[in-house]
PDB file of N, CA, C and O in Angstrom:
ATOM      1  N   UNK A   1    -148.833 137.155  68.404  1.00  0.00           N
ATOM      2  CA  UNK A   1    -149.475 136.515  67.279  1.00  0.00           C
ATOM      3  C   UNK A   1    -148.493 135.649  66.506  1.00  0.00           C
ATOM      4  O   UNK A   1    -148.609 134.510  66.053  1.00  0.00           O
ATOM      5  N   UNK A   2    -147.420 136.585  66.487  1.00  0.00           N
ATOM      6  CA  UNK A   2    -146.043 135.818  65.553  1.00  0.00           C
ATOM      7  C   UNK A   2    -145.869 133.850  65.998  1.00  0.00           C
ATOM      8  O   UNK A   2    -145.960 132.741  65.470  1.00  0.00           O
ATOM      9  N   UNK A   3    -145.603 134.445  67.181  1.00  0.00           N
ATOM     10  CA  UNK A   3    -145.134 133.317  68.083  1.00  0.00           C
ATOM     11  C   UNK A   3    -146.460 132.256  68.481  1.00  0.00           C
ATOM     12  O   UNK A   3    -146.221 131.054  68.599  1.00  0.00           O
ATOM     13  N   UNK A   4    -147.532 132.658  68.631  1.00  0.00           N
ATOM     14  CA  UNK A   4    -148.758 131.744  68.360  1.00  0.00           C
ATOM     15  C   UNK A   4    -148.252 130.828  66.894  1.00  0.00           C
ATOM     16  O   UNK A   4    -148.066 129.617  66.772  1.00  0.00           O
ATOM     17  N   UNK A   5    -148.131 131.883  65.938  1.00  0.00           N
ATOM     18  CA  UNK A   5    -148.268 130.561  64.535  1.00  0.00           C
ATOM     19  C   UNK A   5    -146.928 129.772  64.538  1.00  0.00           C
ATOM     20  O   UNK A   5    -146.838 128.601  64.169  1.00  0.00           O
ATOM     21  N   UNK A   6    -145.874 130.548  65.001  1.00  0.00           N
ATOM     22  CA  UNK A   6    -144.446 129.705  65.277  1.00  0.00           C
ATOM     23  C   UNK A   6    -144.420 128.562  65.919  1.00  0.00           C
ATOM     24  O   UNK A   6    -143.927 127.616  65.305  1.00  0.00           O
ATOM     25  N   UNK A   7    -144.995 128.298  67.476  1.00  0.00           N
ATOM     26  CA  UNK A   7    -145.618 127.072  68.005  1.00  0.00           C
ATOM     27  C   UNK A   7    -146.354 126.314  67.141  1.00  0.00           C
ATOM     28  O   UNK A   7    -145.764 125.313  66.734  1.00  0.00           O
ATOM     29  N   UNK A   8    -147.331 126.464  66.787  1.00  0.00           N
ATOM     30  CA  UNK A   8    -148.188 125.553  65.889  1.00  0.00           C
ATOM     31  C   UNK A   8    -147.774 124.798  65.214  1.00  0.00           C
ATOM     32  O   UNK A   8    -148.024 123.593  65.191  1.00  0.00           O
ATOM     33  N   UNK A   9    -146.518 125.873  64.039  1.00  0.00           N
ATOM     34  CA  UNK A   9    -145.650 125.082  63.231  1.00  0.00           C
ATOM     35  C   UNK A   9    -145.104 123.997  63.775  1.00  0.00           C
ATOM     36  O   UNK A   9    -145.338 122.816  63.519  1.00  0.00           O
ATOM     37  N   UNK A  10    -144.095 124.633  64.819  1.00  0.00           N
ATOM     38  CA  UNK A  10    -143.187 123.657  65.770  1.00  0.00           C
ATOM     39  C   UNK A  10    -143.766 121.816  66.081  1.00  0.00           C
ATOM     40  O   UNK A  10    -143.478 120.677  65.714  1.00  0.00           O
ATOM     41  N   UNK A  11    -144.979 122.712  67.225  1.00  0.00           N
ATOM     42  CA  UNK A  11    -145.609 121.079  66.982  1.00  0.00           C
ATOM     43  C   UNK A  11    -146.493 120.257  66.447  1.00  0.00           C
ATOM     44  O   UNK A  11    -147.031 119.235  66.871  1.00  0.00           O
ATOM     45  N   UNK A  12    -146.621 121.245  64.780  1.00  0.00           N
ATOM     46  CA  UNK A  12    -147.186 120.369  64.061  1.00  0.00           C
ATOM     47  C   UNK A  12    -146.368 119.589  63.346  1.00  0.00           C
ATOM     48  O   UNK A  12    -146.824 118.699  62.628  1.00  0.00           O
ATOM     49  N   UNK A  13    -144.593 119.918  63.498  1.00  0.00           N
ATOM     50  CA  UNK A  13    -143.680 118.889  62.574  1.00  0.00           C
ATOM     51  C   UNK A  13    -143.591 118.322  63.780  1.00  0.00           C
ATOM     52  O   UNK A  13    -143.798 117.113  63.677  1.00  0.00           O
ATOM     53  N   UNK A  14    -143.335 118.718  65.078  1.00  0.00           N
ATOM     54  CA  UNK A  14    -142.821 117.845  66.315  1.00  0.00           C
ATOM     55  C   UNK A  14    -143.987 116.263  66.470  1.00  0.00           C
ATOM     56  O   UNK A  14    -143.653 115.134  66.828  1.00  0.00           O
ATOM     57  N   UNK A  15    -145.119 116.671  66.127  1.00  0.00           N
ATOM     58  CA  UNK A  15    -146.122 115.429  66.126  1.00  0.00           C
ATOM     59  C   UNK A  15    -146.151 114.698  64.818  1.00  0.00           C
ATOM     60  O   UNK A  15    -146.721 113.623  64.629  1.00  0.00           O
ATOM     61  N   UNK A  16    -145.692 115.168  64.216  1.00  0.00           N
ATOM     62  CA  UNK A  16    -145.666 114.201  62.524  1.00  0.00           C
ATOM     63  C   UNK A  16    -144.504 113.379  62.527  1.00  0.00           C
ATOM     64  O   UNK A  16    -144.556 112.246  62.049  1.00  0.00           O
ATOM     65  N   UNK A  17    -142.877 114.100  63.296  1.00  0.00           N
ATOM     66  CA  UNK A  17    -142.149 112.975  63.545  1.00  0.00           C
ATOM     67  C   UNK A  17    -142.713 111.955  64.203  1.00  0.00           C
ATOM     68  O   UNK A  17    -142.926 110.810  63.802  1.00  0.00           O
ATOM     69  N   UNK A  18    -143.020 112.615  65.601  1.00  0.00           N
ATOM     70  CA  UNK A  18    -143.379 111.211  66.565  1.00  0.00           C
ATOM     71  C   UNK A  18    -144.594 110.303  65.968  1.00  0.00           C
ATOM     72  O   UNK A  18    -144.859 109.168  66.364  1.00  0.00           O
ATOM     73  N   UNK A  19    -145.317 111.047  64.891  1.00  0.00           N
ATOM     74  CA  UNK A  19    -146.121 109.898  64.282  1.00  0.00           C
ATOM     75  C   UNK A  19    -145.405 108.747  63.284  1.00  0.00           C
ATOM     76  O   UNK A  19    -145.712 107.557  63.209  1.00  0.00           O
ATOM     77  N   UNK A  20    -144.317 109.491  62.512  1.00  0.00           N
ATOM     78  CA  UNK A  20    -143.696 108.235  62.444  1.00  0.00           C
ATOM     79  C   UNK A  20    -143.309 107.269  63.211  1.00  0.00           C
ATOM     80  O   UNK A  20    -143.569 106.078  63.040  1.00  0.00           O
ATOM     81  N   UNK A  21    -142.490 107.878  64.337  1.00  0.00           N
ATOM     82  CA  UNK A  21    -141.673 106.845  65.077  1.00  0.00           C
ATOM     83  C   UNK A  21    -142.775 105.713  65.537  1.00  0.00           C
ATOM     84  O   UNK A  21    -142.549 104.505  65.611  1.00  0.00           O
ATOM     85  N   UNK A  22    -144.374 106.564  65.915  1.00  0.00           N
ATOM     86  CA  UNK A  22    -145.097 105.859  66.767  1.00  0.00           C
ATOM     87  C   UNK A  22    -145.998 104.464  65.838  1.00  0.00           C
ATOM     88  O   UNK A  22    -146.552 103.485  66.337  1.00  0.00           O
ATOM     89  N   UNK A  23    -145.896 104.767  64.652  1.00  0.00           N
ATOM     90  CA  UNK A  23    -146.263 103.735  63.529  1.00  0.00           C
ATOM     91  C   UNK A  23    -145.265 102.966  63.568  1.00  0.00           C
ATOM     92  O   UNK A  23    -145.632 101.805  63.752  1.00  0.00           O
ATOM     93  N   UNK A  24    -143.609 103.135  63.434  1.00  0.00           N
ATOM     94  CA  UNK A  24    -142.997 102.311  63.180  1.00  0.00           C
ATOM     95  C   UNK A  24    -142.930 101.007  64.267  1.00  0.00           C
ATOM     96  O   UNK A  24    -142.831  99.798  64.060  1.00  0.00           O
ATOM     97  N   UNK A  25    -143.044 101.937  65.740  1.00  0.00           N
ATOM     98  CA  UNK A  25    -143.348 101.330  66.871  1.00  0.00           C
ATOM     99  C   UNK A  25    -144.524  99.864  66.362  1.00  0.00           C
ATOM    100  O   UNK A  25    -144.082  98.766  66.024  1.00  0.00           O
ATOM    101  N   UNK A  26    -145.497 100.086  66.401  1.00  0.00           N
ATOM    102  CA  UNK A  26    -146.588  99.516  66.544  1.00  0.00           C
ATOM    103  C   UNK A  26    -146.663  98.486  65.135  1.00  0.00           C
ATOM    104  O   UNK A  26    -147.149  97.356  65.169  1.00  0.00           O
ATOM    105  N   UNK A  27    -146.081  99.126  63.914  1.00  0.00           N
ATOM    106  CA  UNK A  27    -145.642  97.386  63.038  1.00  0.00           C
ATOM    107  C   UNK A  27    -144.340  96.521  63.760  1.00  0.00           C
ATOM    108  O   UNK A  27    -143.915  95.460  63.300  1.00  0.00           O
ATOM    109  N   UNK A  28    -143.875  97.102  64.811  1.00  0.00           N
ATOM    110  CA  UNK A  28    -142.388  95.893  64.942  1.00  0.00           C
ATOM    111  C   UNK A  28    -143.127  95.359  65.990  1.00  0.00           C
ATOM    112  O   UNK A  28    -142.840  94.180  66.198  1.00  0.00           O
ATOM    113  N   UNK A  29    -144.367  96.029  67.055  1.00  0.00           N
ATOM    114  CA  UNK A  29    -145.724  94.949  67.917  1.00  0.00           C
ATOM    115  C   UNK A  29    -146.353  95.514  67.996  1.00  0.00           C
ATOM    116  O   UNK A  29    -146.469  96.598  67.424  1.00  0.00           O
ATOM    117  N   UNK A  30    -147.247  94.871  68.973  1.00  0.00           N
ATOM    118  CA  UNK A  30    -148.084  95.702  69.712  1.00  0.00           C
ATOM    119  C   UNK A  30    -147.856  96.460  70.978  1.00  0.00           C
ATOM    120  O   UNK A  30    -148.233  97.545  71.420  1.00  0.00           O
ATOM    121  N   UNK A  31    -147.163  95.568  71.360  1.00  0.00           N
ATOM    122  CA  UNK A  31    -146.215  95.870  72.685  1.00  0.00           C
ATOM    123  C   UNK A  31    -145.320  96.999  72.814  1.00  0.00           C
ATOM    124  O   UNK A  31    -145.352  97.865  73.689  1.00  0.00           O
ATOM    125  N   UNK A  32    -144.544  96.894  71.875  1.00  0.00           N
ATOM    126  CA  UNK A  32    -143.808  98.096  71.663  1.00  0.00           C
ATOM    127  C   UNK A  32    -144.428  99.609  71.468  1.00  0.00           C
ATOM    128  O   UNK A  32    -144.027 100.646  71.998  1.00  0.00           O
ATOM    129  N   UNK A  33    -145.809  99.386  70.315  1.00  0.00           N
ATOM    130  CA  UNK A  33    -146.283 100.758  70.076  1.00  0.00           C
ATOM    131  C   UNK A  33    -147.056 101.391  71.441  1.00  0.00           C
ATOM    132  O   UNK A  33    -147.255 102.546  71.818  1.00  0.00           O
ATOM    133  N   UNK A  34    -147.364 100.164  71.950  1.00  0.00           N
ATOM    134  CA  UNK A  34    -148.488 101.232  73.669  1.00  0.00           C
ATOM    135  C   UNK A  34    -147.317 101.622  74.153  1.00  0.00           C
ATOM    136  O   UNK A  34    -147.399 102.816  74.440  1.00  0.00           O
ATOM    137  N   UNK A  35    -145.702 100.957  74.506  1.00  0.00           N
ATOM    138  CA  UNK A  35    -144.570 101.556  75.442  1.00  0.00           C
ATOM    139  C   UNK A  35    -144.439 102.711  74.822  1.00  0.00           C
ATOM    140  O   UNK A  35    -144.829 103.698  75.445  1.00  0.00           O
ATOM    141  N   UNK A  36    -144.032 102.852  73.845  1.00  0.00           N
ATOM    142  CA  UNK A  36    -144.108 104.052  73.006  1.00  0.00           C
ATOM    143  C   UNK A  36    -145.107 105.263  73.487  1.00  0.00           C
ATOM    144  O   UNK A  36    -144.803 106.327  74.026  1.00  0.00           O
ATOM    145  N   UNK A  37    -146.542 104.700  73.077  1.00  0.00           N
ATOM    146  CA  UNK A  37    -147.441 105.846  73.012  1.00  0.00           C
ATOM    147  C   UNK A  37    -147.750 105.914  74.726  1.00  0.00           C
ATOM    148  O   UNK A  37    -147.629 107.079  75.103  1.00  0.00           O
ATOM    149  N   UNK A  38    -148.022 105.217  75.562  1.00  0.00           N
ATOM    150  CA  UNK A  38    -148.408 105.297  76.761  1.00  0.00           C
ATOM    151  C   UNK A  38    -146.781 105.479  78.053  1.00  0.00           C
ATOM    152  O   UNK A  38    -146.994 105.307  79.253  1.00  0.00           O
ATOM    153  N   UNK A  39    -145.925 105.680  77.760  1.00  0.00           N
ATOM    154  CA  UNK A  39    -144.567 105.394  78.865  1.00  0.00           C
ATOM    155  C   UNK A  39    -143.797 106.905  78.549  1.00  0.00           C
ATOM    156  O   UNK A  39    -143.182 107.138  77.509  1.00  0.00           O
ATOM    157  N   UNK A  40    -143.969 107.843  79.649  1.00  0.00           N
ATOM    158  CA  UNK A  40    -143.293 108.774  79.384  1.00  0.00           C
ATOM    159  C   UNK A  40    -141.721 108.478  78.653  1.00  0.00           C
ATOM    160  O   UNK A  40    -140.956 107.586  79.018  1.00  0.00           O
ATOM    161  N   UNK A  41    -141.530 109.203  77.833  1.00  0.00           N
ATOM    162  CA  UNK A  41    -140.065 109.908  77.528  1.00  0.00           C
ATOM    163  C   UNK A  41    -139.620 108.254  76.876  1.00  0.00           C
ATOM    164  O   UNK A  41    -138.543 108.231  76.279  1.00  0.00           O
ATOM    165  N   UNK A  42    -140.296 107.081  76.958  1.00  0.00           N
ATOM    166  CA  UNK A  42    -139.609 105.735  76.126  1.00  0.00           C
ATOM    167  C   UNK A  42    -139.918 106.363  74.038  1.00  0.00           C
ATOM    168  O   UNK A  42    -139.535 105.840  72.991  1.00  0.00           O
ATOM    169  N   UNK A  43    -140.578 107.375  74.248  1.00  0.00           N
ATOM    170  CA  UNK A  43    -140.144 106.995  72.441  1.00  0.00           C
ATOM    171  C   UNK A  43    -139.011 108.073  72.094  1.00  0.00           C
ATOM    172  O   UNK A  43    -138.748 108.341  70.922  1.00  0.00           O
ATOM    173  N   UNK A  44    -138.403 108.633  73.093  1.00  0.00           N
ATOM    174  CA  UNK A  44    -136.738 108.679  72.806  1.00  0.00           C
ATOM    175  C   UNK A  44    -136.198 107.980  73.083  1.00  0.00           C
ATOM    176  O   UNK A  44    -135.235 108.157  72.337  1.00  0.00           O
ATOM    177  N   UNK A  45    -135.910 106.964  73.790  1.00  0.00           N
ATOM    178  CA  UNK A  45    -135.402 105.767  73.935  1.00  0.00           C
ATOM    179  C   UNK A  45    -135.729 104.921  72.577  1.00  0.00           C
ATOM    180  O   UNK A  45    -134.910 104.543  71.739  1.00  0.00           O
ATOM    181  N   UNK A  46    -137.057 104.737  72.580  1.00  0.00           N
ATOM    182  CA  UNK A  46    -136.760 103.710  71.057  1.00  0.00           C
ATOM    183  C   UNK A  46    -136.786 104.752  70.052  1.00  0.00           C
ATOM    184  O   UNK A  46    -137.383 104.250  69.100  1.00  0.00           O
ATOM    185  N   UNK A  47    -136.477 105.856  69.779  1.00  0.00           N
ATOM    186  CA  UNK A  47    -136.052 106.385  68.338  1.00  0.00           C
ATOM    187  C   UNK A  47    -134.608 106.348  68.484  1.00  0.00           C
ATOM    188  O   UNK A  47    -134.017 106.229  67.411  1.00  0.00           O
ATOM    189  N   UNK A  48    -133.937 106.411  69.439  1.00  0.00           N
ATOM    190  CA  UNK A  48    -132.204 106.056  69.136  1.00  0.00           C
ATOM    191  C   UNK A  48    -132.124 105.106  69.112  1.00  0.00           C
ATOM    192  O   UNK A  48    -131.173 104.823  68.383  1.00  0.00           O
ATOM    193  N   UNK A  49    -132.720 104.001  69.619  1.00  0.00           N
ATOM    194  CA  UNK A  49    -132.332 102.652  69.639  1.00  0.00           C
ATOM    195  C   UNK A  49    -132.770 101.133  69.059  1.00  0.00           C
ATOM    196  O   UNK A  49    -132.451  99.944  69.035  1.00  0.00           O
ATOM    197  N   UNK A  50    -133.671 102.041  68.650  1.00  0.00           N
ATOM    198  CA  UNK A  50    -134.517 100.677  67.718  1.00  0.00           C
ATOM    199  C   UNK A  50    -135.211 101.208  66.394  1.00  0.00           C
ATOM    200  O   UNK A  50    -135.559 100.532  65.426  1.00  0.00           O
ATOM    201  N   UNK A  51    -135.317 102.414  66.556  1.00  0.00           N
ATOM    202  CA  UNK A  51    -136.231 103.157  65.380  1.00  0.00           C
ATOM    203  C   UNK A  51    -134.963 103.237  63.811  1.00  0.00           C
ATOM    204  O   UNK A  51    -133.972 103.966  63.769  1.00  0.00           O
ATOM    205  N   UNK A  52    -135.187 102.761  63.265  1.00  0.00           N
ATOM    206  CA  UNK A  52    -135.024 102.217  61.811  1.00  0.00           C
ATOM    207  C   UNK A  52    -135.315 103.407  60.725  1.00  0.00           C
ATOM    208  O   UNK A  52    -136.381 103.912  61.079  1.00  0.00           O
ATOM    209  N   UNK A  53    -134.911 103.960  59.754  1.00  0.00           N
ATOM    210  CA  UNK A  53    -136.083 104.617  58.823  1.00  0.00           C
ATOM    211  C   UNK A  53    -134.273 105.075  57.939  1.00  0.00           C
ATOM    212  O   UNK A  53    -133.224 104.811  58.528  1.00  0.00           O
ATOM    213  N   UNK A  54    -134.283 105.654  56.733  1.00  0.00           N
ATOM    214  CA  UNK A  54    -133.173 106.315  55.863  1.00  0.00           C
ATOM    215  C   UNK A  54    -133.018 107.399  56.419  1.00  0.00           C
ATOM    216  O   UNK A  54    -131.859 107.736  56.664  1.00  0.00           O
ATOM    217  N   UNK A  55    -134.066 108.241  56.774  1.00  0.00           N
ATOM    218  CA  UNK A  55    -133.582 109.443  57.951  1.00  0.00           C
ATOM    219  C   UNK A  55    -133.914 109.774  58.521  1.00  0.00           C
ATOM    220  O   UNK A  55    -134.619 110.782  58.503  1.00  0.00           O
ATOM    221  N   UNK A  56    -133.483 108.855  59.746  1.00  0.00           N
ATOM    222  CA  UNK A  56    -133.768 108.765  61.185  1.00  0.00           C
ATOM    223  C   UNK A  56    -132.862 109.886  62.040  1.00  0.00           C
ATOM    224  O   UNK A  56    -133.216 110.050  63.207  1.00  0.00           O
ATOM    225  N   UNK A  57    -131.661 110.716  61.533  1.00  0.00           N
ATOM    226  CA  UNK A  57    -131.380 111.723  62.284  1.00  0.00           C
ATOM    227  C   UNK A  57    -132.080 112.594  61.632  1.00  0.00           C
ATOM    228  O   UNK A  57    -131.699 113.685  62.057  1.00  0.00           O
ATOM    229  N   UNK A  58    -133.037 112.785  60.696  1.00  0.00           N
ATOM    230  CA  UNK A  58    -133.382 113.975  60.446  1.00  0.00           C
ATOM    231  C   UNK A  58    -134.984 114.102  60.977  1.00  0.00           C
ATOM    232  O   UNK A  58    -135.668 115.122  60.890  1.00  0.00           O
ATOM    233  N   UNK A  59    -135.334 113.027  61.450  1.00  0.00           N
ATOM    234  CA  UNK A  59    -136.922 112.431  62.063  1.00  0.00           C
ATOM    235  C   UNK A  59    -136.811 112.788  63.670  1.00  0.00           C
ATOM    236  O   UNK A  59    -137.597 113.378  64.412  1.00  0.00           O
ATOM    237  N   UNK A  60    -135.699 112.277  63.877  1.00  0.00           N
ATOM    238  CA  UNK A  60    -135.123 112.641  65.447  1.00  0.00           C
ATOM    239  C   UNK A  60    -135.246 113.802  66.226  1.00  0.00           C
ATOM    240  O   UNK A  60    -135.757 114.044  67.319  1.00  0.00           O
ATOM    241  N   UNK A  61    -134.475 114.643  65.143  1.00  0.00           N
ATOM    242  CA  UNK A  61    -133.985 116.234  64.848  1.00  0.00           C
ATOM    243  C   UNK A  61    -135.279 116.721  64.914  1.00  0.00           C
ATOM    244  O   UNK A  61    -135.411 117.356  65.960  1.00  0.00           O
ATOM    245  N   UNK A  62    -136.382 116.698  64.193  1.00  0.00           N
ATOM    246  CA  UNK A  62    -137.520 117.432  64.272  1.00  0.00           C
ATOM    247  C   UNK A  62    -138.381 116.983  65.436  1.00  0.00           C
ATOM    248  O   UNK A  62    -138.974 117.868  66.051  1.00  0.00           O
ATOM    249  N   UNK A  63    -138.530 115.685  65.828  1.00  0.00           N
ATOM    250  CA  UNK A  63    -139.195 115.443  66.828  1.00  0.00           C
ATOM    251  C   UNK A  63    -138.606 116.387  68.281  1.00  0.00           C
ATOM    252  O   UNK A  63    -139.320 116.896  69.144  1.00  0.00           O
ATOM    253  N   UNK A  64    -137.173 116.408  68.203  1.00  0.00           N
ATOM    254  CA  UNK A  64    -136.874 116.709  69.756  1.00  0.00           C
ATOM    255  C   UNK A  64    -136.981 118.340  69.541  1.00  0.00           C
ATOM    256  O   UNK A  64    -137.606 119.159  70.215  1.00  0.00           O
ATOM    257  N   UNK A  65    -136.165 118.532  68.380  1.00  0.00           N
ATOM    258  CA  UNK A  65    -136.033 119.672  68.002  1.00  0.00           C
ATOM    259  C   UNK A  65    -137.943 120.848  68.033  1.00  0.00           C
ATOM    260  O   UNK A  65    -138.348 121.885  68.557  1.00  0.00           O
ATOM    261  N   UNK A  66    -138.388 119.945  67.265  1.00  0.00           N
ATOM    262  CA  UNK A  66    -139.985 120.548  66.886  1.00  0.00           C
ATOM    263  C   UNK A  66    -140.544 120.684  68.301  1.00  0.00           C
ATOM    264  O   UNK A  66    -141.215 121.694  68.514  1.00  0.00           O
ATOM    265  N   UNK A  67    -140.388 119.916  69.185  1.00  0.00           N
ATOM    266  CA  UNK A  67    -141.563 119.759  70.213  1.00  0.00           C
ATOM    267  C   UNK A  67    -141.211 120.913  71.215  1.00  0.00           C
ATOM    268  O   UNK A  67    -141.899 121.792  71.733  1.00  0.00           O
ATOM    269  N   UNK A  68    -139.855 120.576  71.300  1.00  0.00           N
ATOM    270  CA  UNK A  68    -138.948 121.712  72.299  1.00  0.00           C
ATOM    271  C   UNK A  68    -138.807 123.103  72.269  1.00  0.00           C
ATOM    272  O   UNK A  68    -138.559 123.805  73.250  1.00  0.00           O
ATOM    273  N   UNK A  69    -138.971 123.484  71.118  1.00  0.00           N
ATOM    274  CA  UNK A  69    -139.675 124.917  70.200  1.00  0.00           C
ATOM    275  C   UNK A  69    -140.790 125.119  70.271  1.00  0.00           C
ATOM    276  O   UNK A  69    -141.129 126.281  70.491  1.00  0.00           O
ATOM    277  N   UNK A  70    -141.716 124.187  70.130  1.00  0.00           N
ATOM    278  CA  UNK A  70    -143.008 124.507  70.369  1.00  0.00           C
ATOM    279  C   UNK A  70    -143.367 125.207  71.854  1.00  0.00           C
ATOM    280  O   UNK A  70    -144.009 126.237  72.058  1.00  0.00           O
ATOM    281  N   UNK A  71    -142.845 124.455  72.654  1.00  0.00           N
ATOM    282  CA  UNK A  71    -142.906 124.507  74.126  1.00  0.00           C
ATOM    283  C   UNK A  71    -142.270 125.682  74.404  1.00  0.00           C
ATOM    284  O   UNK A  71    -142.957 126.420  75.110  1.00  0.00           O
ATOM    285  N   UNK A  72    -140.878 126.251  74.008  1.00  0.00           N
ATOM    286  CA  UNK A  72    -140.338 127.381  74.591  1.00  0.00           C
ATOM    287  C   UNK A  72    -141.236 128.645  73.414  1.00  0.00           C
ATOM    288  O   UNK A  72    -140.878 129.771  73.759  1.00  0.00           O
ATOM    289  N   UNK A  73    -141.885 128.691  72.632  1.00  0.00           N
ATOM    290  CA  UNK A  73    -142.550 129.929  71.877  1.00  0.00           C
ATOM    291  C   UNK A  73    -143.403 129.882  72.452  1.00  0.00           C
ATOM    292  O   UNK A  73    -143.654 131.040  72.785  1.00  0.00           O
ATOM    293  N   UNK A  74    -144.457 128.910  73.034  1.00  0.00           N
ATOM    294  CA  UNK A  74    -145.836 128.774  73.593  1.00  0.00           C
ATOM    295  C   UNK A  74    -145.535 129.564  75.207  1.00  0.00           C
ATOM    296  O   UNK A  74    -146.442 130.266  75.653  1.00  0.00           O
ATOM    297  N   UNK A  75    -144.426 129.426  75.902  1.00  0.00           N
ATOM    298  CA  UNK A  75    -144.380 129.645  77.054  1.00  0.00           C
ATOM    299  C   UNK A  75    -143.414 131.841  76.886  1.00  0.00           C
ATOM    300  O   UNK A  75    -143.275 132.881  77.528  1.00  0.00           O
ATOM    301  N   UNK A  76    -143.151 131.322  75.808  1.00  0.00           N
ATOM    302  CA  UNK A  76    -142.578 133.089  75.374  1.00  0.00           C
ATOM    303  C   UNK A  76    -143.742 133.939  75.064  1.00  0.00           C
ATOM    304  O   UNK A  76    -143.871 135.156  75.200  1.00  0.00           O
ATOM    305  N   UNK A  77    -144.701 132.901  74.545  1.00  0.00           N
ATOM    306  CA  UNK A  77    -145.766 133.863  74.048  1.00  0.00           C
ATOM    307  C   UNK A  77    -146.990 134.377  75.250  1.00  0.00           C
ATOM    308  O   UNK A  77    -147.752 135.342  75.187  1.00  0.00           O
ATOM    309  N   UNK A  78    -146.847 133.384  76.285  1.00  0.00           N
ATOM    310  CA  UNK A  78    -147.905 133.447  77.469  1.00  0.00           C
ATOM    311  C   UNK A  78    -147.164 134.487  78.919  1.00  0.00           C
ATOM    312  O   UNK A  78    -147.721 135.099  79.830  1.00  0.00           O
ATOM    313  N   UNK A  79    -145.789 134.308  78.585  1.00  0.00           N
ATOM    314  CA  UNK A  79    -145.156 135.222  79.719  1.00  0.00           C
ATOM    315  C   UNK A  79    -145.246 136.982  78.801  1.00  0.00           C
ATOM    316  O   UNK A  79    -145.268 138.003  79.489  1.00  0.00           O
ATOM    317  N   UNK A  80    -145.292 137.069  77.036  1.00  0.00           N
ATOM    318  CA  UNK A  80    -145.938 137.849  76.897  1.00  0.00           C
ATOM    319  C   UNK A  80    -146.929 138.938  77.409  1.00  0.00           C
ATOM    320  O   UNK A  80    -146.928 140.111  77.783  1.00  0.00           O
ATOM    321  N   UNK A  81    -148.008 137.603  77.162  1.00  0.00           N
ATOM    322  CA  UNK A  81    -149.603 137.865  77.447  1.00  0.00           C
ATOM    323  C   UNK A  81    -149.347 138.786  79.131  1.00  0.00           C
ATOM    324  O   UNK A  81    -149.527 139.984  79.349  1.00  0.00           O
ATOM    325  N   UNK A  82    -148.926 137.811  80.002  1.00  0.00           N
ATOM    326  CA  UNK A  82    -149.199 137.966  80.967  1.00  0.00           C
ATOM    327  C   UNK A  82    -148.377 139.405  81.512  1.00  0.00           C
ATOM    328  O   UNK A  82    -148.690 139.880  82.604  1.00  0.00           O
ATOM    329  N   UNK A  83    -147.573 139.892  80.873  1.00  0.00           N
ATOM    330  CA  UNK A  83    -146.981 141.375  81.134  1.00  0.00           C
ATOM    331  C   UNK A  83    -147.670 142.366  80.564  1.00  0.00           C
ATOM    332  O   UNK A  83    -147.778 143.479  81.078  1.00  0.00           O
ATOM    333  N   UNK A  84    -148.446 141.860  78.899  1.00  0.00           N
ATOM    334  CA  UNK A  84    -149.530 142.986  78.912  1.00  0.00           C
ATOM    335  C   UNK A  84    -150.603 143.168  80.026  1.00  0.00           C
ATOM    336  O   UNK A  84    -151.143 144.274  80.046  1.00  0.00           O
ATOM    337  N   UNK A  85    -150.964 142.328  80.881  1.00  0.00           N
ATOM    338  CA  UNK A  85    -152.375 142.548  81.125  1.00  0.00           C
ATOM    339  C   UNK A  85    -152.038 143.515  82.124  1.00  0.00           C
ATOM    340  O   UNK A  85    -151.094 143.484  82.915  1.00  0.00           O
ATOM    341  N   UNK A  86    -153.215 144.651  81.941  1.00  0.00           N
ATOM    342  CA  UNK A  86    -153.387 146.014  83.212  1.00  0.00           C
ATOM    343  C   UNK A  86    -153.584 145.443  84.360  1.00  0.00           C
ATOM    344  O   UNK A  86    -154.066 144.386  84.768  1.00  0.00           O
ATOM    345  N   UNK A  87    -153.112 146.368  84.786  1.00  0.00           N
ATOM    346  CA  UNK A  87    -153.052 146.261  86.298  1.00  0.00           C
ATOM    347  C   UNK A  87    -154.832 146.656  86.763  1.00  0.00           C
ATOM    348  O   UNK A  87    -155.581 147.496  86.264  1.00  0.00           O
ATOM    349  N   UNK A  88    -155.064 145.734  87.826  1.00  0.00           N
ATOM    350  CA  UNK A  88    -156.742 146.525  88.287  1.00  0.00           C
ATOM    351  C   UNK A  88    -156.183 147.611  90.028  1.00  0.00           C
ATOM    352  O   UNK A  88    -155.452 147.645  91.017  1.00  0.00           O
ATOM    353  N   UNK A  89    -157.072 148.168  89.381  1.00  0.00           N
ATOM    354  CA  UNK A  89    -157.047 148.878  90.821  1.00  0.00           C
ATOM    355  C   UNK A  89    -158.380 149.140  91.590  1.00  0.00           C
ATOM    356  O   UNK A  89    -158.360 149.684  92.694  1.00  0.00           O
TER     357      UNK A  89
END
């Protein structure tokens, strides 16, 4: 249960960074915001390298940080699950 609301948290800051980055994307074009939203793994590429903001290591930090937490509690919490369940006989 713990770890259910721990994920949630995780990638509910992990998606609020990348919603910045993915706005900032899409005012510098149009072009840029679909590479962004549609091109695996390019909006770490443009958050080190083009993404702009006063705190951009701390936007960074939660995006890689948030999402990557999310993912390892979600997968802690399902290898959980899956050791409770009884055995059938």
């Amino acid at each position: 249960m713990i770890l259910d609301v721990l994920g949630l948290v995780f990638s509910a800051l992990g998606l609020a960074c990348a919603a910045m980055v993915l706005i900032h994307a899409f005012r510098r074009s149009v072009g840029t915001g679909f590479m962004v939203l549609c091109i695996p793994c390019y909006i770490l590429y443009y958050a080190f390298s083009q993404f702009e903001h006063g705190r951009k290591s701390l936007i960074i930090a939660g995006l890689v940080g948030g999402l990557t937490l999310a993912g390892a509690t979600r997968a802690m919490s399902t290898e959980r699950r899956v050791l409770e369940l009884p055995v059938a006989r």
